[in-house]
C-alpha positions as CSV (number, residue, x, y, z in Angstrom):
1,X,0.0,0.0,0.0
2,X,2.7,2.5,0.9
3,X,4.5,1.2,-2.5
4,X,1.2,2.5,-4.4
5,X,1.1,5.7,-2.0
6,X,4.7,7.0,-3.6
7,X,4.0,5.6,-7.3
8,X,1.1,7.5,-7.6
9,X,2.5,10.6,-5.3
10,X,5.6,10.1,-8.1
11,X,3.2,10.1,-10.7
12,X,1.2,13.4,-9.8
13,X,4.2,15.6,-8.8
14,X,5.7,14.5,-12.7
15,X,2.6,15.9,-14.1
16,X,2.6,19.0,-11.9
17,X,6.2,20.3,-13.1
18,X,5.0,19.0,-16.7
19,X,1.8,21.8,-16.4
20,X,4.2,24.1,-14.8
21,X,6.5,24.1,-17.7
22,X,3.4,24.0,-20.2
23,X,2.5,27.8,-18.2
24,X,5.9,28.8,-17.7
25,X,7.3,28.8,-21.3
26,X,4.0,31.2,-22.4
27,X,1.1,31.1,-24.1
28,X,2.1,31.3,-27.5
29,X,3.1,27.8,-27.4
30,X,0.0,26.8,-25.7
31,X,-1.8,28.3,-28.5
32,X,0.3,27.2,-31.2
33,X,-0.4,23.5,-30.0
34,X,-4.1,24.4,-30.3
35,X,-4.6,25.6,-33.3
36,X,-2.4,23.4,-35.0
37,X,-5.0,20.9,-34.1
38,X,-7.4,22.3,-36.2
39,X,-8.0,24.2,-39.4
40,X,-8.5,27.8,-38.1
41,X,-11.9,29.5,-40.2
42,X,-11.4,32.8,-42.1
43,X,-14.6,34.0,-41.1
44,X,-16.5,34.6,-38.0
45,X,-16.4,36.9,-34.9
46,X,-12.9,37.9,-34.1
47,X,-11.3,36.4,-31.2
48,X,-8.7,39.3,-30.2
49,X,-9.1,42.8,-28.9
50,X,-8.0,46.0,-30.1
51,X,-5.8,45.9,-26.9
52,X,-4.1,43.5,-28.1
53,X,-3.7,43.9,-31.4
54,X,-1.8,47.1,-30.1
55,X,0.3,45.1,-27.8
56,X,1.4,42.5,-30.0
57,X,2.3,45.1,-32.6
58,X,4.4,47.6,-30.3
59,X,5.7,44.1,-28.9
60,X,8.0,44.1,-32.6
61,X,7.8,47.5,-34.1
62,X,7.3,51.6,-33.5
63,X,4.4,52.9,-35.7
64,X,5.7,54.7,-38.9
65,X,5.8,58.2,-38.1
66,X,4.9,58.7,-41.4
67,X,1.5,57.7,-40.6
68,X,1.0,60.1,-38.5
69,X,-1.1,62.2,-41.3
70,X,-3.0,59.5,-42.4
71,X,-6.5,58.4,-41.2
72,X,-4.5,56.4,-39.0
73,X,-2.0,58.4,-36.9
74,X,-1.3,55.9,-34.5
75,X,-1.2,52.6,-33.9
76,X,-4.7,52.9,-32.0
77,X,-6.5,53.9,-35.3
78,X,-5.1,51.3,-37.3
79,X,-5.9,48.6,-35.5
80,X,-9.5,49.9,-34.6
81,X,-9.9,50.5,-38.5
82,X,-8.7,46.4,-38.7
83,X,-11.3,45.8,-36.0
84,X,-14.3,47.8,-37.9
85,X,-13.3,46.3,-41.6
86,X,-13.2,42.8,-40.5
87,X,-16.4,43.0,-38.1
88,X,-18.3,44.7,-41.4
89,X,-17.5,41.8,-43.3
90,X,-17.5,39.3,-40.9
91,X,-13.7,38.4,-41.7
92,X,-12.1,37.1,-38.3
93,X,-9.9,40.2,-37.3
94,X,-6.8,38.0,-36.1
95,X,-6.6,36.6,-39.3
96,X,-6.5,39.8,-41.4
97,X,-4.0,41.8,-38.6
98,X,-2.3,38.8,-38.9
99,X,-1.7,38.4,-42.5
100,X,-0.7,42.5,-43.0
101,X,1.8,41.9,-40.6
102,X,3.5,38.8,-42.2
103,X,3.4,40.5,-45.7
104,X,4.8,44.3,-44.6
105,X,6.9,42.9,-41.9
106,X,5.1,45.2,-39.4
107,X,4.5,47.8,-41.5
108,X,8.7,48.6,-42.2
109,X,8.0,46.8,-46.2
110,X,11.6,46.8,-47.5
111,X,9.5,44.5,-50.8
112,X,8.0,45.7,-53.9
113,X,5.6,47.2,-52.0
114,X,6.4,51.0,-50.6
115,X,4.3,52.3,-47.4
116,X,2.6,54.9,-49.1
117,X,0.5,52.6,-50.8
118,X,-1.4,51.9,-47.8
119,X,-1.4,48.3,-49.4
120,X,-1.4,45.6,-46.9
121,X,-1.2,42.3,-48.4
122,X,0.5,42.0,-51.2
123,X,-2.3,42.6,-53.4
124,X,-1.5,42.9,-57.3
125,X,2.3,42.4,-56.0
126,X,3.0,39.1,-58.1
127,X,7.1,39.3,-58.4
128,X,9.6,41.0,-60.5
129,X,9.5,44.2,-59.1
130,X,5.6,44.8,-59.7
131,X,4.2,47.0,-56.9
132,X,1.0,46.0,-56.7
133,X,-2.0,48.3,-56.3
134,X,-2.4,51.7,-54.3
135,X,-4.9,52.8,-51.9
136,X,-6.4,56.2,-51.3
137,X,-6.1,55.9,-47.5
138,X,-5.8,53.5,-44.6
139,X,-9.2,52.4,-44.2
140,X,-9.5,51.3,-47.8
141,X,-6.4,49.3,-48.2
142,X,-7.8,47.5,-45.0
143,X,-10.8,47.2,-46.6
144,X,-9.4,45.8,-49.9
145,X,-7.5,43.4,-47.9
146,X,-10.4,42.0,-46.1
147,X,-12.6,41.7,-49.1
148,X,-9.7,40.2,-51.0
149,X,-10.2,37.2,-47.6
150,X,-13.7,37.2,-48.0
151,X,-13.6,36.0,-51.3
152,X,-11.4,33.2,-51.0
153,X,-13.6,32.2,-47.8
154,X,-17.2,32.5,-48.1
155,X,-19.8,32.7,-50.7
156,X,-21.8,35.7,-48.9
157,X,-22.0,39.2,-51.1
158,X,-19.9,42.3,-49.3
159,X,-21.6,44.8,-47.5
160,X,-19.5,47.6,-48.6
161,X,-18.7,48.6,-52.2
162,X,-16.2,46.6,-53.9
163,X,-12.3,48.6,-53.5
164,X,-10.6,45.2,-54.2
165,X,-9.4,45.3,-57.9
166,X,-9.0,41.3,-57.8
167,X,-12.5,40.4,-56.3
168,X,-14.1,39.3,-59.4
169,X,-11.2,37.1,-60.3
170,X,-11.8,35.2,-56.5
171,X,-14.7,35.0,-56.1
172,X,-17.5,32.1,-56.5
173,X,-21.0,31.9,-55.4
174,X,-20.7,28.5,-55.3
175,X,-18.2,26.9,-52.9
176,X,-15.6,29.4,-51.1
177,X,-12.4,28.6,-52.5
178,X,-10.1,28.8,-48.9
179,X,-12.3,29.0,-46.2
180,X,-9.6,28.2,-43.9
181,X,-6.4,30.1,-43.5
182,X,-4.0,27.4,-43.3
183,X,-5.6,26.6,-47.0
184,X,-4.5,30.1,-48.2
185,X,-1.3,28.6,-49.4
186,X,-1.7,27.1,-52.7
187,X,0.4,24.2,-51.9
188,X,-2.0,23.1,-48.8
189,X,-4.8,23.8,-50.3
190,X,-6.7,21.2,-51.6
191,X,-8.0,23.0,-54.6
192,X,-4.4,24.6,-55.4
193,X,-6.4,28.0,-55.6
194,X,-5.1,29.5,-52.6
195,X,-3.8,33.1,-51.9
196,X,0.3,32.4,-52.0
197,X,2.8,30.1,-53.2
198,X,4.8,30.2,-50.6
199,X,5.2,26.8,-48.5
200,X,3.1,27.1,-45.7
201,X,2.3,29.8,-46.3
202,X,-1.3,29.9,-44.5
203,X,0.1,27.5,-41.5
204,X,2.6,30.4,-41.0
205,X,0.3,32.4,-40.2
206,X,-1.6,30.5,-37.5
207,X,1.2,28.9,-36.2
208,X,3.9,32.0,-36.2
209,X,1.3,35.5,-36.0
210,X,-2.2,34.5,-35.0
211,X,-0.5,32.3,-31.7
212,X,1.2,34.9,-30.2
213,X,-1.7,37.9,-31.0
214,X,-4.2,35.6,-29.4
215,X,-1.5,35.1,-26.5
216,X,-1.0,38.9,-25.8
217,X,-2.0,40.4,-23.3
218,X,-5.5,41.8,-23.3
219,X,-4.9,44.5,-21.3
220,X,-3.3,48.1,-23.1
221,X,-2.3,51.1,-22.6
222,X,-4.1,52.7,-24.6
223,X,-7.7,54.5,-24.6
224,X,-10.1,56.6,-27.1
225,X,-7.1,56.8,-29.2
226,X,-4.5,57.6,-26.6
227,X,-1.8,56.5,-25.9
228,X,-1.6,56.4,-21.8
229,X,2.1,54.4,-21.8
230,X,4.4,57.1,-20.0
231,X,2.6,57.6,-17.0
232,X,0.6,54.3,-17.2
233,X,1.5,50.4,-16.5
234,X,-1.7,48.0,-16.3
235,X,0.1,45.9,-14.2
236,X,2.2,48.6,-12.4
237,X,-1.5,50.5,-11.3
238,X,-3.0,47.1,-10.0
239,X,-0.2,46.2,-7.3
240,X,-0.2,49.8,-6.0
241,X,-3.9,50.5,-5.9
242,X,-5.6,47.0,-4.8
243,X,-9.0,48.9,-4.5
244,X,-8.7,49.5,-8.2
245,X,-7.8,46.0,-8.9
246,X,-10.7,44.6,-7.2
247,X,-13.1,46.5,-8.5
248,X,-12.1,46.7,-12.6
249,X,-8.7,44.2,-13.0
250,X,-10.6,41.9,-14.7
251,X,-10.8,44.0,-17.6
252,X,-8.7,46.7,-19.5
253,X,-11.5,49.4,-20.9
254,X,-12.6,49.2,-17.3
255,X,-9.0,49.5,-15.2
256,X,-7.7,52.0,-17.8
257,X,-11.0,54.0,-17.5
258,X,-10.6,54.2,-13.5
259,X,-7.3,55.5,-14.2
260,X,-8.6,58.3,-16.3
261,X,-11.8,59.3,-14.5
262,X,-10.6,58.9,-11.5
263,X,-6.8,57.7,-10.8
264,X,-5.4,61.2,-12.0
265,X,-7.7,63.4,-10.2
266,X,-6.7,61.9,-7.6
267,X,-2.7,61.9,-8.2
268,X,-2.7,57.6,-7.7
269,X,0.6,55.9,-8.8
270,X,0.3,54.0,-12.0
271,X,4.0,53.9,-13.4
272,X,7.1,53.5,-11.8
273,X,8.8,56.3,-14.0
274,X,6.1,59.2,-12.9
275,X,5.1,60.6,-9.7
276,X,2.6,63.6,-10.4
277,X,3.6,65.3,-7.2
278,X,7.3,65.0,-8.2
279,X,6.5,66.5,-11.4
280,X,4.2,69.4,-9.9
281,X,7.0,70.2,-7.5
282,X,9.7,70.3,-10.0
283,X,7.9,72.7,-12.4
284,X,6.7,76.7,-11.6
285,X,5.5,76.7,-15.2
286,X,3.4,73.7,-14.9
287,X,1.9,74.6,-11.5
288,X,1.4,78.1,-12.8
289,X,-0.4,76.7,-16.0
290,X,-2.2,73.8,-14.1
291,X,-2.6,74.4,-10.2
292,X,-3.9,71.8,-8.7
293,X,-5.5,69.9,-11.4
294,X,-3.5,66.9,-10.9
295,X,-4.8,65.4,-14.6
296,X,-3.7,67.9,-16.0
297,X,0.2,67.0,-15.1
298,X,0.0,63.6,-16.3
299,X,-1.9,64.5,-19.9
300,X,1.3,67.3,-20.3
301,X,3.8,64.3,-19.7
302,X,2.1,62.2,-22.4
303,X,1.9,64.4,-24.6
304,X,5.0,66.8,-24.4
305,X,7.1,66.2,-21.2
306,X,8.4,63.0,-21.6
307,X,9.4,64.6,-25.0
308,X,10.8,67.3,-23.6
309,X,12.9,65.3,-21.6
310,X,11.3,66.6,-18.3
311,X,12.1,64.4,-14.8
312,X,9.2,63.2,-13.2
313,X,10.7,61.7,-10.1
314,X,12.0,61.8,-6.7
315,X,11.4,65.9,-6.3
316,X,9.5,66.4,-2.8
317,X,9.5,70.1,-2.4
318,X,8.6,73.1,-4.5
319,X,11.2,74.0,-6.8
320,X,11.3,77.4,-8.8
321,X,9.7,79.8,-6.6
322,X,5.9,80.5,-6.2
323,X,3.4,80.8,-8.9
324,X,1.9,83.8,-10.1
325,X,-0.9,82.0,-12.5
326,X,-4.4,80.9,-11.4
327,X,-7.2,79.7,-13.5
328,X,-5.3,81.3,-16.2
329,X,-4.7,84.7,-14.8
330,X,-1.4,86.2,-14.1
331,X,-1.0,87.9,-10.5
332,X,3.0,88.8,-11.1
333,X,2.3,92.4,-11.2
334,X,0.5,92.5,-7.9
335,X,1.6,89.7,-6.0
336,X,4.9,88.1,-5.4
337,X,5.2,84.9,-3.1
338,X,8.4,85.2,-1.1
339,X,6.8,88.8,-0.6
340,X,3.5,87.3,0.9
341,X,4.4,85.0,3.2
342,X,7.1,87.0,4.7
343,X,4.4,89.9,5.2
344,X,1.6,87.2,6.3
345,X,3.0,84.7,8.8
346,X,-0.1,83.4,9.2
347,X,-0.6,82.7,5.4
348,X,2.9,80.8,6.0
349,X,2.1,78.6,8.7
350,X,-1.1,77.5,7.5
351,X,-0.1,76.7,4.4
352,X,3.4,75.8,4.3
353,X,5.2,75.7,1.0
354,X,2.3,74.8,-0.8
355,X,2.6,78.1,-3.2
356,X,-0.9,77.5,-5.5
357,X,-2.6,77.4,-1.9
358,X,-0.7,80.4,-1.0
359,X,-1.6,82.1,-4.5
360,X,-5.3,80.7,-4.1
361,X,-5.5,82.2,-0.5
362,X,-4.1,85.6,-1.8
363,X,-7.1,85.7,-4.5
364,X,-9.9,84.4,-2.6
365,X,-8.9,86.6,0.6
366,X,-6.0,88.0,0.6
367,X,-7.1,90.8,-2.0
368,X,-10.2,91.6,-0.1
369,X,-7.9,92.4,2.9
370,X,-6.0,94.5,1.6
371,X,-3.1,92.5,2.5
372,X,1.0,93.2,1.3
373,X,1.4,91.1,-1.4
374,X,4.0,92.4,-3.6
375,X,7.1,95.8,-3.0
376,X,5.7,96.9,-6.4
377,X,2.1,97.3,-5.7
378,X,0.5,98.8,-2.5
379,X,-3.5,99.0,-2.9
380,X,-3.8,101.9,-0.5
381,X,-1.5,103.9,-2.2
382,X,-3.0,103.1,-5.2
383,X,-6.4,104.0,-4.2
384,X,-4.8,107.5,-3.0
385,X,-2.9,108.5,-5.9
386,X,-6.5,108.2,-8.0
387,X,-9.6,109.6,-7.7
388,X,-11.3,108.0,-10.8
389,X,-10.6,104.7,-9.1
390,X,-12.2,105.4,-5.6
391,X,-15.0,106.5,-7.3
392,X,-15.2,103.3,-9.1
393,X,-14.1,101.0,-6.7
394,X,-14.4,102.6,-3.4
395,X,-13.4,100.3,-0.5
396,X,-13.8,97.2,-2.7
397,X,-9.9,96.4,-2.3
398,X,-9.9,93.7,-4.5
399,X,-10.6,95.9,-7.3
400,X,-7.5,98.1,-6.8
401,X,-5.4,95.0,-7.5
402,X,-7.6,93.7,-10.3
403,X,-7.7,97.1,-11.8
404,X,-3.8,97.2,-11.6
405,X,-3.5,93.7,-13.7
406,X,-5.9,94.9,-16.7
407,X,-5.2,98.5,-16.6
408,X,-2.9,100.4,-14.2
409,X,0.5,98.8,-15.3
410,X,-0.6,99.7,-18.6
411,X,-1.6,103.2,-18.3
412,X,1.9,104.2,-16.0
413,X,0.1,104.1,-12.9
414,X,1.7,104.8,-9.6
415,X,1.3,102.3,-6.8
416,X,3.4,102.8,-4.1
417,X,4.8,105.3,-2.2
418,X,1.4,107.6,-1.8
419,X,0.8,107.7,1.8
420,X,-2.1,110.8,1.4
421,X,-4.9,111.1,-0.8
422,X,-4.9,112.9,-3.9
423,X,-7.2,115.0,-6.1
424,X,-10.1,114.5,-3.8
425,X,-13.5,114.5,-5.6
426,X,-16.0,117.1,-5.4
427,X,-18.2,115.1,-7.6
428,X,-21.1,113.1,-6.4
429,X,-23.9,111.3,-8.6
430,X,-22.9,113.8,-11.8
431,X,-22.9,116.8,-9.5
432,X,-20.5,119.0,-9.0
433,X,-20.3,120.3,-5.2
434,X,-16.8,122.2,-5.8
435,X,-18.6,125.6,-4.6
436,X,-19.1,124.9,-1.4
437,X,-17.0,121.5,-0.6
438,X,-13.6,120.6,-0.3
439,X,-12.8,117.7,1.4
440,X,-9.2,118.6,3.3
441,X,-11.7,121.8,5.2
442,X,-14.3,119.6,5.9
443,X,-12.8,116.7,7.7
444,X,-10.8,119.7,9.6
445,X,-14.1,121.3,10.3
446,X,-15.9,118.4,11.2
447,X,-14.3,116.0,13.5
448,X,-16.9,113.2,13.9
449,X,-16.6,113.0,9.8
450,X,-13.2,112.3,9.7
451,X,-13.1,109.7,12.1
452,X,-16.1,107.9,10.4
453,X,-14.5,107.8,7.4
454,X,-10.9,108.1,7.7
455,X,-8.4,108.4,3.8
456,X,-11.9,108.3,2.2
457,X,-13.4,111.0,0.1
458,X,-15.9,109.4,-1.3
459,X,-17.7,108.2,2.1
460,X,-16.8,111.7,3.1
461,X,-17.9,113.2,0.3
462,X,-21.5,111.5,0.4
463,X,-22.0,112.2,3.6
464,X,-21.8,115.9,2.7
465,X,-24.6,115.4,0.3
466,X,-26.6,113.4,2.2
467,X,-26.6,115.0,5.9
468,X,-23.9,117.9,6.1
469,X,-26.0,120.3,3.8
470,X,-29.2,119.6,5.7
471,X,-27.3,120.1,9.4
472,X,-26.0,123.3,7.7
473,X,-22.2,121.8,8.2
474,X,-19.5,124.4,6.5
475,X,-17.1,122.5,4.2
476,X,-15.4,125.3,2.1
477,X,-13.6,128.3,3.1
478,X,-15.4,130.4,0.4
479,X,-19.1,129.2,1.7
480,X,-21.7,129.4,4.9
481,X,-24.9,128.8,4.2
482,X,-25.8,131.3,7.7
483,X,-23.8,133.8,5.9
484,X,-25.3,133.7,2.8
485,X,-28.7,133.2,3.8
486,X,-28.2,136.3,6.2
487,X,-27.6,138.2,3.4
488,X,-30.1,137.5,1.1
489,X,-33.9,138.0,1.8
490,X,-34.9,136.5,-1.5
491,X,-33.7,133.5,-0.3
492,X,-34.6,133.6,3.1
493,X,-38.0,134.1,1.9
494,X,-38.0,131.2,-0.9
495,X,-36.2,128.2,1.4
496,X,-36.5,129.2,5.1
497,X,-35.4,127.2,6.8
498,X,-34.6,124.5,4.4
499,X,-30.7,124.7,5.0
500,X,-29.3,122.1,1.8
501,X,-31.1,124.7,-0.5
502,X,-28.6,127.6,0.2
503,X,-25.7,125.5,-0.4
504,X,-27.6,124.2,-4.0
505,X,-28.8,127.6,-4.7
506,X,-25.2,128.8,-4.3
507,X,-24.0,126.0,-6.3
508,X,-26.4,126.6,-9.4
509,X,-26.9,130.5,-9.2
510,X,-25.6,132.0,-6.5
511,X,-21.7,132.1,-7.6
512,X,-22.7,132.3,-10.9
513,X,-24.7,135.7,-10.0
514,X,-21.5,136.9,-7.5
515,X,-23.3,136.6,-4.6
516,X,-21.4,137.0,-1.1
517,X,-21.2,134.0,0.6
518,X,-18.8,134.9,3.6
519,X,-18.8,137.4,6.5
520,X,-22.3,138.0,7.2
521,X,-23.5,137.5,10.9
522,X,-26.2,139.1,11.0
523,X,-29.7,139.7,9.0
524,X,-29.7,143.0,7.7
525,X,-32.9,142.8,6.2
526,X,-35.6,140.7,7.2
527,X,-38.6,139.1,5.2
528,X,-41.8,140.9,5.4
529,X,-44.3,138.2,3.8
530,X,-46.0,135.4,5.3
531,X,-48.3,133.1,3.1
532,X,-48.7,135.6,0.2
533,X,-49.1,138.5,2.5
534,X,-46.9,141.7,2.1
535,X,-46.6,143.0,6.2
536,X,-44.1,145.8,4.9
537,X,-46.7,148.7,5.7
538,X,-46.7,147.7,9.4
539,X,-43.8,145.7,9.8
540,X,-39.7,146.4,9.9
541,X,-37.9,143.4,10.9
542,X,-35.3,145.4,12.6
543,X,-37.4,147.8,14.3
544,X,-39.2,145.0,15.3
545,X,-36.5,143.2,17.6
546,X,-35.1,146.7,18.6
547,X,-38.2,147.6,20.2
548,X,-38.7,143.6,21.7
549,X,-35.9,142.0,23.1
550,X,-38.4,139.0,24.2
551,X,-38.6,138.5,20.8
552,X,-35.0,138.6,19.5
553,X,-34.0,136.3,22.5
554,X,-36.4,133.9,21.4
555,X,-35.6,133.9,17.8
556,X,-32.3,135.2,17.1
557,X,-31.3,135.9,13.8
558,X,-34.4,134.2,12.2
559,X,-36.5,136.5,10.5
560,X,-39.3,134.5,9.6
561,X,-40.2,133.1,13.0
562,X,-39.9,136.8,14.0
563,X,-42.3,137.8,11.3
564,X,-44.3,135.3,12.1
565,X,-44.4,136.1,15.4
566,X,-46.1,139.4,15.0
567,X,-48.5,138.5,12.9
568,X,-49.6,135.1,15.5
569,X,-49.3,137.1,18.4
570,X,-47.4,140.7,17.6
571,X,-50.5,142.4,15.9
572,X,-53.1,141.1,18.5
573,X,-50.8,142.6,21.5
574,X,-50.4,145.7,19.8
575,X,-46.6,145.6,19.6
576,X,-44.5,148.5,18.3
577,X,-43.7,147.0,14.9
578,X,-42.5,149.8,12.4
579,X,-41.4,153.7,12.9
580,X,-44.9,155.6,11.4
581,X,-47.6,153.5,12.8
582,X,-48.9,153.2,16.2
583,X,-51.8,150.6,16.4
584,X,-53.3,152.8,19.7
585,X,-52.6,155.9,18.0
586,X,-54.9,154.4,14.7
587,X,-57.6,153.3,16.7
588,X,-58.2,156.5,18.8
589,X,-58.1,159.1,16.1
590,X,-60.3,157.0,13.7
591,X,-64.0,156.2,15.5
592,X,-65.6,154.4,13.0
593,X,-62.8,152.0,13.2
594,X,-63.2,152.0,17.0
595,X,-66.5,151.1,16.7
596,X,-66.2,148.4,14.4
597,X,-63.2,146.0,15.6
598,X,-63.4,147.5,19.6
599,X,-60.2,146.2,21.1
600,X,-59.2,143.9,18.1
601,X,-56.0,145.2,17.6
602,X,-55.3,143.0,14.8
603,X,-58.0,143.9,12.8
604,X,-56.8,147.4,13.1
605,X,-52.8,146.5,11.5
606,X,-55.0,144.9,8.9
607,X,-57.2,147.7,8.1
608,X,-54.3,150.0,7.5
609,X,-53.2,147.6,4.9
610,X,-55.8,147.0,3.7
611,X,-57.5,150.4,3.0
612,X,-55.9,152.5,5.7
613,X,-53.0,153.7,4.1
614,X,-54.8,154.8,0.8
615,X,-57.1,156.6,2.9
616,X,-54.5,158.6,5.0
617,X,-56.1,158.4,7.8
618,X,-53.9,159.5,11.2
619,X,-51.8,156.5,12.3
620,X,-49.1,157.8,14.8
């Protein structure tokens, strides 16, 4: 029993190391053993991908540049174009891939055939130096080719319009002529009507070209025409991100496609010979054309850095100073990094070295702080070298610095070294309050202003307009509106009390007309109508307070409240009002009058105005 125990032990461990060398020595011989079994069919579904079509191809050759402005500039076209022919006719795709690189060689030719012929099997090419035919592109040498193998194979009609010259001399409706490929050589084939003479000719293709495509591996580098190779290993991306590997390794569209959508965005490893953060540290121009978009880095090293002959390794820290660029703007003329984090700590420590953060934290907040940012540009003393921009912009910081970058730098701006504000405006919604404004007098003048809006002319400026004029504030040298509204009756008489008037009066007449607007203390002549009614027959302003001291206490220098005073309270108390008329003096010497209004003194200051004074009766 033990004797039977090691024979058959024996017996299992030979045919373990014989399977083990079966795997071991690849399966292209594996294959090969296969298929050599059986007589492979011409037509049907193809059995290889366009993945590895690709890979068996860069396996033995580089793609002829000159390709490159065909309508097949890389390798990825051509062998989709392969896929698309053969799946239209219903040729296997293997076998025609197969046969165009066994007659070019892999596309180098060296025959009777040139490259530029885009012919890829020989076709019309029948020795002594003929070339064969020519093709008008790519696709329709493929397309020759694979209706050349539908001929010889199958009896079915083609689907697309005849481009191969020698159809008609292949072709039969009755029995396919070399349905298999090994019968494509005319020796095998049992007909003698195959495609070449050569010996073997047909096996050579199964046994030497279709065994190793169909061994390749399925999985590529390439994608929608790209080629993904410099910063992508299928292998290489699997070991060092298992989650990926789990989730799409079983397929290429579907690893490769997790590598795009979502491996580069977020900076995974998928080729030992790139490290995206190596590369973003290593470049200023890259970070300041790409910031953080980590894709970004690895689509530049595809398609010009490895090119360029730019290292994409072992660099841990930033290299080249900060960037100036964000979302495609440039900040150089306003911001400078070394500059900002040596005037902003606090920017330093909570960012580090990370310079696009830095740059990112300038523009989001660091503008809108007002904060140092470069020795060439200082927002406040931009905004007080230039009036036009704090009307604009007024405490909006941000757009000092904006402006700067579009315009300023342009136009010869100044930007530093202007510690006091310029040119300050006098204009305010289109008006011009020059005449009785200036803004250095007024924030002298007016103490509470100037603190509530310190370096600012505009806020200063608008509160003028909005509250000084109506508090009756003095903000030129050359204006006050008591003055001016001592001096003038007319105007006392059209706005009162209504204090903003005088200033707007002065503005739009006033100075025009050379009016005095200074220097005056005191009324010198006061108003003598009161809702339409002319008092100037019984009433002298200044004769008035003269002769009533209770009344000029109460209403100093205000001429309408004394006016209307007398004619509230004045007439009916018989007040002495105007030299030549005495109210008692009116009433005694005229009876009829005394009989009529009694001790109504009113009525008797009316009556003289009325009709009185026309009648010259005695009034003193």
């Amino acid at each position: 029993m033990k004797n039977f125990k090691r024979k058959l032990f024996s017996i299992l461990l030979v045919f373990t190391c014989l399977i083990s060398t079966v795997f071991m020595s690849g399966s292209v011989e594996s294959v090969k053993a296969n298929l050599s079994d059986h007589l492979y069919p011409i037509m049907g579904s193809p059995s290889v991908t366009v993945n590895q079509m690709i890979n068996y191809y860069e396996k033995h050759a580089k793609y002829p540049s000159d390709y490159q402005n065909s309508d097949a500039p890389t390798i990825y076209h051509f062998c989709k174009i392969y896929m698309e022919e053969c799946e239209a006719e219903g040729v296997k795709t293997e076998v025609a891939f197969a046969q165009a690189m066994n007659e070019t060689g892999f596309l180098k030719y060296g025959g009777d055939v040139h490259r530029s012929q885009y012919n890829f099997a020989g076709i019309g090419a029948v020795g002594g130096g003929a070339q064969g035919n020519s093709f008008r592109s790519v696709r329709e040498g493929v397309r020759a080719q694979v209706q050349h193998l539908k001929a010889y194979a199958s009896i079915q009609k083609l689907r697309n319009p005849v481009v191969d010259p020698r159809y008609k001399y292949v072709y039969s409706d009755t029995s396919p002529k070399a349905p298999y490929v090994q019968w494509l050589g005319i020796q095998e084939n049992p007909n003698r009507q195959g495609w070449a003479a050569a010996k073997n000719y047909g096996y050579t293709l199964v046994d030497r070209y279709i065994a190793e495509l169909l061994g390749v591996s399925t999985f590529s580098t390439w994608y929608a025409g790209v080629n993904y190779a410099p910063v992508y290993d299928p292998g290489y991306y699997k070991i060092h991100n298992p989650d990926a590997a789990r989730a799409y390794g079983s397929n290429s569209d579907s690893l490769i496609r997790h590598f795009i959508n979502n491996g580069m965005s977020e900076g995974r490893i998928a080729n030992p010979n790139f490290d995206v953060k190596s590369y973003m540290n290593r470049y200023k121009d890259l970070r300041n054309e790409f910031g953080n978009d980590l894709k970004r880095y690895y689509m530049h090293y595809i398609m010009n850095g490895q090119k360029e002959g730019r290292n994409a390794l072992n660099c841990p820290t930033r290299q080249g100073g900060g960037v100036t660029k964000y979302a495609g703007k440039d900040y150089s003329l306003v911001y400078n990094y070394e500059y900002y984090i040596q005037n902003n700590p606090d920017v330093k420590n909570a960012f580090k070295d990370d310079d696009i953060a830095i740059l990112r934290h300038f523009i989001n907040n660091g503008m809108k702080e007002g904060r140092k940012s470069s020795p060439n540009f200082d927002w406040l003393s931009y905004r007080n070298a230039y009036a036009d921009l704090r009307v604009n912009f007024k405490n909006d910081k941000q757009r000092y610095y904006l402006h700067y970058i579009s315009n300023g730098k342009k136009e010869g701006r100044k930007a530093t070294g202007v510690t006091t504000l310029l040119n300050p405006i006098t204009k305010y919604a289109g008006k011009d309050y020059s005449a009785v404004y200036n803004y250095n007098y007024y924030i002298e003048h007016n103490k509470d202003v100037a603190a509530a809006f310190p370096n600012d002319d505009v806020a200063t400026l608008k509160h003028f307009v909005e509250f000084g004029m109506k508090e009756g504030r003095q903000a030129a040298e050359n204006f006050n509106f008591q003055s001016y509204k001592y001096e003038y009756k007319d105007l006392r008489e059209a706005f009162g009390h209504d204090k903003e008037r005088y200033y707007l009066h002065y503005i739009s007449n006033g100075q025009r007309e050379g009016r005095q607007a200074t220097g005056v203390t005191s009324i010198r002549d006061g108003v003598t109508s009161l809702n339409g009614v002319d008092y100037s027959l019984i009433y002298n302003y200044i004769h008035y307070i003269e002769n009533n001291s209770d009344v000029a206490a109460s209403y100093p220098n205000d001429d309408e409240a004394v006016l209307k005073h007398f004619v509230e309270y004045g007439m009916r108390e018989g007040r002495n009002s105007i030299e030549g008329f005495n109210v008692q003096a009116y009433k005694e010497n005229n009876v009829d009058l005394k009989v009529a209004f009694g001790d109504d003194l009113a009525k008797y200051y009316e009556h003289y105005m009325r009709i009185g004074h026309t009648e010259n009766r005695i009034h003193n």
